[in-house]
PARONU-633366 format. One record per residue (C-alpha): x, y, z. Coordinates in steps of 0.2 Angstrom, whole numbers. Layout:
BEGIN
<rec <X,Y,Z>>,
...
! end
This chain:
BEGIN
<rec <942,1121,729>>,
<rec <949,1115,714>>,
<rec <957,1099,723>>,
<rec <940,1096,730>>,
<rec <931,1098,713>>,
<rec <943,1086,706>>,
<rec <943,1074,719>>,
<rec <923,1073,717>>,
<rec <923,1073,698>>,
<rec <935,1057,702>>,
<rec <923,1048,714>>,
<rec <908,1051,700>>,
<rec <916,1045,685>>,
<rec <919,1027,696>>,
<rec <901,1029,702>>,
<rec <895,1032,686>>,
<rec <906,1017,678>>,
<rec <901,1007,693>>,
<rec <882,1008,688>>,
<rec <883,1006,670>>,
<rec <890,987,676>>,
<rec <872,983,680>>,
<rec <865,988,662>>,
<rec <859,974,652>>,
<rec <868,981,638>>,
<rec <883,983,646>>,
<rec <889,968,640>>,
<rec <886,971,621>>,
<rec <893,988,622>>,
<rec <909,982,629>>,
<rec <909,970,612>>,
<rec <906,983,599>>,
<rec <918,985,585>>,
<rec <929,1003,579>>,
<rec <914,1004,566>>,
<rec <900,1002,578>>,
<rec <907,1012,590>>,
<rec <908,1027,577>>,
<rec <890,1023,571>>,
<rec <884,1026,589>>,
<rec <891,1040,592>>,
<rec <886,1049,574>>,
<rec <868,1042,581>>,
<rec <870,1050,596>>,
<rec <878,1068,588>>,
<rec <861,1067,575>>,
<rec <849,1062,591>>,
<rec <853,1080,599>>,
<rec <852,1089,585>>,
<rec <837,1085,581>>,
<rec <833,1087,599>>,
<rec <836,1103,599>>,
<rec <831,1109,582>>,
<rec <815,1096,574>>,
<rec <809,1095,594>>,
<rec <803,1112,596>>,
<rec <790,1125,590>>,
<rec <793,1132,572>>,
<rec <782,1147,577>>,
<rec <773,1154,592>>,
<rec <755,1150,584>>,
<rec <757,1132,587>>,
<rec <748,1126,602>>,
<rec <755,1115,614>>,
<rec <773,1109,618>>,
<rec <785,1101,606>>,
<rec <798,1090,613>>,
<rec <806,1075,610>>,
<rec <798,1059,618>>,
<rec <779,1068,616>>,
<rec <765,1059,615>>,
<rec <764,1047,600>>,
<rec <750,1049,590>>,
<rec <754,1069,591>>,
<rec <774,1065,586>>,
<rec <771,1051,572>>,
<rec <771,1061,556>>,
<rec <785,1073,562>>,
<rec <796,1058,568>>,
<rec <796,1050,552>>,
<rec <803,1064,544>>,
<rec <819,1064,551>>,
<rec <838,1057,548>>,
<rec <834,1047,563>>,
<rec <819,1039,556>>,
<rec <830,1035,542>>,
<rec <844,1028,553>>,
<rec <831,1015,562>>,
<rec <822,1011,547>>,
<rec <837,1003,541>>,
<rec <842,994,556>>,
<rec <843,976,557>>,
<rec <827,972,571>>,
<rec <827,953,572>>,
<rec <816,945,578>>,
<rec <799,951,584>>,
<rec <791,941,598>>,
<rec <776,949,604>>,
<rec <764,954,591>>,
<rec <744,949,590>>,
<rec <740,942,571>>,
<rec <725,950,569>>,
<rec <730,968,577>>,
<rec <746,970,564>>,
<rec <740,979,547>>,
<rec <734,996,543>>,
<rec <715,996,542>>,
<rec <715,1005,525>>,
<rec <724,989,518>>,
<rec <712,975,527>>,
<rec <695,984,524>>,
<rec <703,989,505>>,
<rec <703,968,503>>,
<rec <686,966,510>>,
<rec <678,979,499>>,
<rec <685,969,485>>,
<rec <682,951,489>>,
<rec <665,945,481>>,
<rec <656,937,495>>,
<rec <661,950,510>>,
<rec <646,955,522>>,
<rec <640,964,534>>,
<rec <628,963,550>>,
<rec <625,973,563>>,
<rec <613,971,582>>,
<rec <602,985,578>>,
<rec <598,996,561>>,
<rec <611,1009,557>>,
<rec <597,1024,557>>,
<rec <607,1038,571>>,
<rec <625,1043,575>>,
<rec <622,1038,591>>,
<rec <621,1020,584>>,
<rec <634,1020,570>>,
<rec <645,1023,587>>,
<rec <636,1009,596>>,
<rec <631,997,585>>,
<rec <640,977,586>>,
<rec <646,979,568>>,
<rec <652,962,561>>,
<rec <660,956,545>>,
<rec <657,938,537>>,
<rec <659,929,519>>,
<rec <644,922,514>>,
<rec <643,915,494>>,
<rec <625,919,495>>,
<rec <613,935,499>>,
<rec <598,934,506>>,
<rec <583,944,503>>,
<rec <582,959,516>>,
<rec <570,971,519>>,
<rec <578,987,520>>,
<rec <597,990,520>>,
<rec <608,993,536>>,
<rec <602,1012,537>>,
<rec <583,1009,537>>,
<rec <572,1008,552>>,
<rec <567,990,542>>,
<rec <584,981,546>>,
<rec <582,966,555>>,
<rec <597,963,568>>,
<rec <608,950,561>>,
<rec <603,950,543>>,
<rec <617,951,531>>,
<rec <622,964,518>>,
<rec <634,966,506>>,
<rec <650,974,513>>,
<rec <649,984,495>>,
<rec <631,989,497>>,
<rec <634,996,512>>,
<rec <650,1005,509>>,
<rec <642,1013,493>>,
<rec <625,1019,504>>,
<rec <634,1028,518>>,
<rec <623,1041,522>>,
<rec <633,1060,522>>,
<rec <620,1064,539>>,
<rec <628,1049,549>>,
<rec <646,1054,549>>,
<rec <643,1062,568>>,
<rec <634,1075,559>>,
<rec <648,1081,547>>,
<rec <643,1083,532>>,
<rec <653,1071,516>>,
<rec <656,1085,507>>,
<rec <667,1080,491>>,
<rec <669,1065,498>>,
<rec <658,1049,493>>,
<rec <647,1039,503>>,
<rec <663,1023,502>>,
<rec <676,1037,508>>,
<rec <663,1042,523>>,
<rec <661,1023,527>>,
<rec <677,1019,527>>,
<rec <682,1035,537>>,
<rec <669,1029,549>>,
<rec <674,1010,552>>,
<rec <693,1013,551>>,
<rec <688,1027,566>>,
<rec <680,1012,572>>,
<rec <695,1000,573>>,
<rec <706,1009,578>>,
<rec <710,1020,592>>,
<rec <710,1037,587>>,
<rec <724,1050,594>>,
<rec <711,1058,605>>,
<rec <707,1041,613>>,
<rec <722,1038,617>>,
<rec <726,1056,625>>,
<rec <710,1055,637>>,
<rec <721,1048,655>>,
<rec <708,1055,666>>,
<rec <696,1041,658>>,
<rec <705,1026,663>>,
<rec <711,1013,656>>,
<rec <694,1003,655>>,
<rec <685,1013,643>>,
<rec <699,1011,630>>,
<rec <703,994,632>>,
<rec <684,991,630>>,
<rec <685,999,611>>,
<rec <701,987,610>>,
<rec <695,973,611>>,
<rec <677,976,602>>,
<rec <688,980,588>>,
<rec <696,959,588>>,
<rec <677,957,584>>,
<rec <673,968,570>>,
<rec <689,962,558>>,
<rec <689,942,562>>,
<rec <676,941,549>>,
<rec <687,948,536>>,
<rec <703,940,542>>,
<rec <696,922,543>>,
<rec <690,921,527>>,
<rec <705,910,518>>,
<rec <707,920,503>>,
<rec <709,935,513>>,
<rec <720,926,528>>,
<rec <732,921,516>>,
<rec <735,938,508>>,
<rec <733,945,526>>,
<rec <750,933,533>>,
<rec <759,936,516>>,
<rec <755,954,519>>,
<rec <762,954,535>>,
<rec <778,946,533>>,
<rec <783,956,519>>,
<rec <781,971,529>>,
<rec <790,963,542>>,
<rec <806,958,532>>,
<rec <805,977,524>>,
<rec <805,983,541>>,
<rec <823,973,547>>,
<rec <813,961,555>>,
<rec <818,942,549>>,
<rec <809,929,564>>,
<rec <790,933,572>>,
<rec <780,925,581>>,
<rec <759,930,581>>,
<rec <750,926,594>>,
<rec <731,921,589>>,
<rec <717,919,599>>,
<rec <710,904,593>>,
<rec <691,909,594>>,
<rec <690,912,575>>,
<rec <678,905,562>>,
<rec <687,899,547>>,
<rec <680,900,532>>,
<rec <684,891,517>>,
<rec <686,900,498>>,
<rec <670,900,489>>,
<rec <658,891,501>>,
<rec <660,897,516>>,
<rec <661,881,525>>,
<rec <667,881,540>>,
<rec <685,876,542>>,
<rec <695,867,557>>,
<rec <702,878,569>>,
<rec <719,869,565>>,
<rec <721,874,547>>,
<rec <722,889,552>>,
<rec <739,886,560>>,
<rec <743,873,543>>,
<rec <738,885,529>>,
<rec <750,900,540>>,
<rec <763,887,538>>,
<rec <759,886,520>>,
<rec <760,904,518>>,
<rec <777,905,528>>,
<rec <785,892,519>>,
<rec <780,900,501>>,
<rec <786,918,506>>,
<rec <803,910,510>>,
<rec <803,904,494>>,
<rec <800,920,486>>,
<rec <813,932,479>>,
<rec <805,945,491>>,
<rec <805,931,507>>,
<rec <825,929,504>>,
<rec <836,929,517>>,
<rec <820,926,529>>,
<rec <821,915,543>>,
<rec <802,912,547>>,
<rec <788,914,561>>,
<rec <777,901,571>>,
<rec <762,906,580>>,
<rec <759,906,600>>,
<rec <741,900,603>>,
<rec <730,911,617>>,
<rec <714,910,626>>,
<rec <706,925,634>>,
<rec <709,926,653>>,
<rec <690,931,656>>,
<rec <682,915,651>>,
<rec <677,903,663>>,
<rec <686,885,667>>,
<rec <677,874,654>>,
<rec <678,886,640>>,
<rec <698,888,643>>,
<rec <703,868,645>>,
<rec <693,866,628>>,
<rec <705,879,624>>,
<rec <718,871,628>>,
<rec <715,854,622>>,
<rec <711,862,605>>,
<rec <731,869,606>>,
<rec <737,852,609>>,
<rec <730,843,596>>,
<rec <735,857,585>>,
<rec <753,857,590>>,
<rec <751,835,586>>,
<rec <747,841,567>>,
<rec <758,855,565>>,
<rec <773,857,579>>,
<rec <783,868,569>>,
<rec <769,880,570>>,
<rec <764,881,588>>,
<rec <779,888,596>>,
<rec <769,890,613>>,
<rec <752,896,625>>,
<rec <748,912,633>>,
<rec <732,919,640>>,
<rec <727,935,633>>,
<rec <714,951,637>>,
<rec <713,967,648>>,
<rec <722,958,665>>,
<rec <713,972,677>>,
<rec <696,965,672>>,
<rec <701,947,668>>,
<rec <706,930,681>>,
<rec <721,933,687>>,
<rec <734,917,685>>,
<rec <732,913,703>>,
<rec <712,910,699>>,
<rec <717,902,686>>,
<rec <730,889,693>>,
<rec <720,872,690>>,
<rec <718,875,674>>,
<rec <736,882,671>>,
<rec <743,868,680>>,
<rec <731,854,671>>,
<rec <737,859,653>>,
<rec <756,857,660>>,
<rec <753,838,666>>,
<rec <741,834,648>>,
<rec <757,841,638>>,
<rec <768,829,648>>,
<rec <754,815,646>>,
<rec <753,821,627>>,
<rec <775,819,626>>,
<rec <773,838,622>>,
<rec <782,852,625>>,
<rec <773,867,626>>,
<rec <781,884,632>>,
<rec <772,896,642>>,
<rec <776,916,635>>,
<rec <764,924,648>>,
<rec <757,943,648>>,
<rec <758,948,667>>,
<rec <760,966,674>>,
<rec <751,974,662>>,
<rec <745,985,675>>,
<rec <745,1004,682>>,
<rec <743,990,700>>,
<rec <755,987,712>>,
<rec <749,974,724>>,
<rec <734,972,715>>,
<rec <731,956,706>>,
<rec <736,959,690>>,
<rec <752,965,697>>,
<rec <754,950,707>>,
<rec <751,940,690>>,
<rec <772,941,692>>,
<rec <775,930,706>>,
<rec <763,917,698>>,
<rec <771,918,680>>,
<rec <787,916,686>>,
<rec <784,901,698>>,
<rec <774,893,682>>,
<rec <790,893,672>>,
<rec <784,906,658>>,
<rec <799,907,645>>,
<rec <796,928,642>>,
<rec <785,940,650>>,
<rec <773,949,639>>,
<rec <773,969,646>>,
<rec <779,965,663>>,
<rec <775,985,666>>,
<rec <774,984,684>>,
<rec <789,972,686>>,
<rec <802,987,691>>,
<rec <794,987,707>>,
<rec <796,973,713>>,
<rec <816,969,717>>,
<rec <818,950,720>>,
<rec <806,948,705>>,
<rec <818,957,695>>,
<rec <831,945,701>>,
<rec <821,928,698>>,
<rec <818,933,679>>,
<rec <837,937,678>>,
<rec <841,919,687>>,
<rec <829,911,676>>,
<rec <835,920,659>>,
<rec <816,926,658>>,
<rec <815,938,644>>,
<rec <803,954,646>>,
<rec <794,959,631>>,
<rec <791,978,631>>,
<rec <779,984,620>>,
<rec <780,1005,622>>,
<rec <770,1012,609>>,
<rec <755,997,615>>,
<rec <758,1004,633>>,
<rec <756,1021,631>>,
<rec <740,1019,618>>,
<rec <731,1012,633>>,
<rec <732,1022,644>>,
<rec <749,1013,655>>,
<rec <761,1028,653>>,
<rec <756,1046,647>>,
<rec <772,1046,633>>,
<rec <787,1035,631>>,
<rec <796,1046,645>>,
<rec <787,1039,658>>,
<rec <788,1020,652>>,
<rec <798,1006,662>>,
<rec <810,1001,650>>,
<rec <822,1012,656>>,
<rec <822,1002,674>>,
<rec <821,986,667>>,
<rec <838,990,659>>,
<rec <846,998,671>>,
<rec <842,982,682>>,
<rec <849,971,669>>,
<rec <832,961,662>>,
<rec <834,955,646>>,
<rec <821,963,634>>,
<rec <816,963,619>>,
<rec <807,978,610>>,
<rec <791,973,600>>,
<rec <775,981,592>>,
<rec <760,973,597>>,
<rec <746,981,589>>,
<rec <752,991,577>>,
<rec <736,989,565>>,
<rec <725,996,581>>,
<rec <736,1008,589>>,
<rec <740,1021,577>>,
<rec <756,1018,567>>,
<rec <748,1017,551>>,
<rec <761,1005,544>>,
<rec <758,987,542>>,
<rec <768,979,556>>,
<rec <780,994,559>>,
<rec <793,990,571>>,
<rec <802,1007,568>>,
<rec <789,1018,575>>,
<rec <794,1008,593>>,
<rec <813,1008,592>>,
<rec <814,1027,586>>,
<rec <802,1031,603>>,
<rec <815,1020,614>>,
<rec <832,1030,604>>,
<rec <824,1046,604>>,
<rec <817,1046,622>>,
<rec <833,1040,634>>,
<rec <851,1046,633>>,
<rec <855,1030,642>>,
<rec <851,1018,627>>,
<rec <858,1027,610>>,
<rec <860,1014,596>>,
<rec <870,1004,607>>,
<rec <855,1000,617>>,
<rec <844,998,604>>,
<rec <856,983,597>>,
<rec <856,975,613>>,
<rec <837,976,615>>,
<rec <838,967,595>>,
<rec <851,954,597>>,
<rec <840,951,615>>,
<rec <826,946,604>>,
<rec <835,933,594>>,
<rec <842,927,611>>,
<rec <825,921,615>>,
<rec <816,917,600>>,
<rec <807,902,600>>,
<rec <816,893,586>>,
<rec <813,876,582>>,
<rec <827,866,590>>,
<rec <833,872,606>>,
<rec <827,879,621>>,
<rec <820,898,621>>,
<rec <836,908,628>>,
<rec <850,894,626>>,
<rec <863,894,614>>,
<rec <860,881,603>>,
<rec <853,873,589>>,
<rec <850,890,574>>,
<rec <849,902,588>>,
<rec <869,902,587>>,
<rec <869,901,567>>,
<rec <855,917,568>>,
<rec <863,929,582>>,
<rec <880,927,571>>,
<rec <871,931,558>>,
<rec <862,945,565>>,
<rec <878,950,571>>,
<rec <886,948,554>>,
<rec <870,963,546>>,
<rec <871,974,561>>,
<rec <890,977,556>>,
<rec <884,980,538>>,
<rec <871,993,544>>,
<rec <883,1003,555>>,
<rec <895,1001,540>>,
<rec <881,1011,530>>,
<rec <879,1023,545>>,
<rec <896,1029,545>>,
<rec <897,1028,526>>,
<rec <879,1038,524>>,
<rec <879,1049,541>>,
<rec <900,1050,543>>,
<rec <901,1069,539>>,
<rec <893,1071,557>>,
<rec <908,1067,565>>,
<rec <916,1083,559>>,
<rec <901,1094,565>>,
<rec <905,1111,574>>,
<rec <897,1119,586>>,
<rec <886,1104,590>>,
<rec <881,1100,606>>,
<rec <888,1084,612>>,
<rec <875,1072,618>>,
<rec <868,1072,633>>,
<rec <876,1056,637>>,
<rec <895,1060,635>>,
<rec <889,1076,645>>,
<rec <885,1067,659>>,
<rec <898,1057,660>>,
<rec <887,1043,653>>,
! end
């Protein structure tokens, strides 16, 4: 019996090692320094612990379960807690390249700025008189440098749809009876108001935990909630704090390279009169912002961000082209700041790539008429499908030579799709936290991250929508790599690099093709290289008395012979 165990331990271990050649990050791990290595493997011994002792009830009276990978919104304030919150804060992320502008700062900021800014309205489709409609209402924001007389304010019967009142004004009248019926209590009418429209911009953790509603009902509050901020955002004295805003947090958070995409549907008003504003300034004046924060003492050692300009899958033909058009004439003014095109929205609900071919395949002969290069980083896959259009938004992406994949959730289904994007050096941006928060995968555990690794895809990790989903941090990427570390033994820190150094791989720097090695890419994944030695340096100089630990329990990984 003993040969026989031996024997079969033999066989497993070579099937095991076998397996592991198919990782994406196989490569990287076999390149890791004697310093990285011990880093990991602290990481891994501190991941298990707090497995086994944060991850778990503290008493009996606490209702429901506790366990590491839980849902996100129920784990947030727990996970930022811990040693490994610590460890991933401090890790150098670099780039991040799926992200939507206006989606990426904590509402108490944005609506703090507007509250403050002289000129700030607000109008609403019907009066705001019943809970019913404080839910309901089409609440918008605008700068205006002039009020106009109103009878009544936006809680009298009086309120004519449309008219506009000071954002101020109507923070300061809240009504205590229109908080769905809760009472204000100590608060004031401005804390009830904002309570109320940061409720409404954002989806709550009960939102997010109602599965048997479907994805349609959430992504329907997701995307009314683009409409309610663009009033505030768009106004230039506030979008320039906004993108300054943003790329501070960014560069606190390890990030050094981003790209935004923007649908490009805005109004943009100018400081002070309101005028309306070309479309294209508001790609020069993030230039202007991007540039000036590089300058800065805080922007050191930042490399930069460009934008990826996006249309909404839903709207018709004409609508789309004038789109497009828009984009290319655009990138003509400022081509450092278009980085490339993508078609954004709900794809369940929206045209599919297939229905939108002639369109697609017009703006790919205009560029070449235009001498423009324009690259394609396409969301496709979003989508609980599988055979479905949305799902089959794949095949289409891939044939129309889209340099990434936004989501790609559905993609580990499909097998020779899996080996085009690896063929074709397609990168697949995962989004987790985004995934899970509408409605894809119930928690991290069941995401498709893990299959896309073990198949080899390159991906990158990114945030999305970090303003709108819940991580109550101004463009927090940590809130998404600590969910990947935490959740899957196959990935440890060691994964998490990979998924990093993957991101800088594909970048769409100026000066070389996305996913080639040339141009800065090579300069910048050095460097990258050069601070993620320095940060596992720091591990093993901050964490390195968990190498001597007794009575630990090894992590799951080495158990397994992973």
């Amino acid at each position: 019996m003993d040969k026989q165990i031996s024997e079969h331990l033999e066989k497993r271990e070579a099937l095991v090692t076998k397996e592991k050649e198919f990782r994406h990050d196989h490569k990287f791990r076999k390149s890791l320094s004697t310093t990285a290595k011990r880093a990991a493997a602290i990481v891994s011994r501190i991941r298990q612990h707090e497995a086994e002792t944060v991850w778990t009830k503290e008493t009996v009276e606490e209702e429901g379960d506790i366990y590491p990978g839980m849902m996100f919104t129920l784990a947030r304030d727990r996970m930022e807690t811990t040693e490994l919150w610590k460890i991933v804060k401090k890790m150098p992320k670099g780039c991040l390249l799926h992200a939507h502008l206006e989606a990426m700062v904590d509402m108490d900021w944005l609506f703090g700025v507007a509250l403050s800014t002289p000129g700030i309205h607000i109008y609403s489709d019907i009066p705001l008189t019943t809970p019913k409609a404080l839910e309901k209402a089409n609440i918008r924001f605008t700068y205006s440098p002039t009020t106009p007389r109103v009878a009544g304010g936006l809680y009298s019967s009086q309120y004519e749809p449309g008219s506009l009142i000071p954002a101020t004004e109507v923070a300061d009248s809240f009504p205590a009876n229109l908080l769905l019926n809760e009472p204000l209590g100590k608060q004031t009418s401005r804390e009830g108001f904002l309570k109320w429209i940061i409720r409404r911009t954002t989806i709550t953790a009960e939102e997010s935990l109602k599965h048997h509603e479907g994805i349609n009902m959430i992504w329907a509050k997701f995307q009314s909630i683009f409409l309610v901020i663009q009033g505030i955002i768009f106004y230039e004295p506030i979008y320039r704090q906004f993108v300054r805003h943003i790329l501070d947090h960014l560069h606190q958070d390890g990030v050094l390279w981003v790209e935004l995409r923007a649908a490009f549907l805005m109004t943009f008003k100018a400081a002070k009169t309101g005028a309306t504003l070309p479309r294209s300034d508001v790609a020069k004046v993030f230039s202007e912002v991007v540039e000036a924060y590089k300058a800065s003492p805080e922007g050191t050692g930042f490399w930069g961000a460009r934008m990826i300009w996006t249309s909404i899958r839903r709207f018709d033909q004409e609508t789309i082209i004038a789109g497009m058009k828009e984009c290319v004439e655009t990138k003509k003014l400022y081509p450092g700041v278009i980085a490339g095109f993508d078609l954004v929205g709900q794809e369940d609900l929206g045209r599919t790539h297939l229905e939108m071919l002639p369109e697609i395949l017009w703006f790919k002969e205009y560029c070449k008429q235009q001498r423009l290069d324009i690259p394609f980083f396409f969301h496709a896959g979003e989508t609980l499908g599988d055979g479905n259009g949305s799902d089959g938004n794949l095949f289409d992406v891939i044939l129309l030579g889209t340099k990434r994949i936004g989501h790609a959730f559905s993609l580990h289904k499909h097998p020779h799709l899996i080996s085009l994007v690896k063929q074709n050096n397609i990168c697949v941006e995962v989004c987790p936290i985004s995934n899970e928060m509408l409605r894809l995968t119930s928690s991290i555990l069941s995401h498709s991250l893990p299959a896309m690794l073990a198949h080899g895809v390159p991906v990158s990790l990114n945030n999305d929508d970090p303003g709108i989903l819940g991580q109550k941090t101004t463009a927090s990427m940590t809130h998404d790599y600590w969910q990947v570390l935490q959740a899957f033994d196959n990935v440890g820190l060691e994964g998490l690099g990979d998924l990093a150094l993957t991101g800088v791989k594909f970048a769409a720097f100026e000066g070389g093709d996305v996913g080639v090695m040339e141009g800065p890419r090579v300069q910048r994944m050095e460097e990258w290289w050069e601070r993620w030695e320095v940060f596992c340096e720091w591990v093993v100089a901050e964490f390195g008395h968990w190498e001597g630990k007794v009575g630990l329990a090894t992590n799951t990984v080495e158990k397994s012979g992973w």
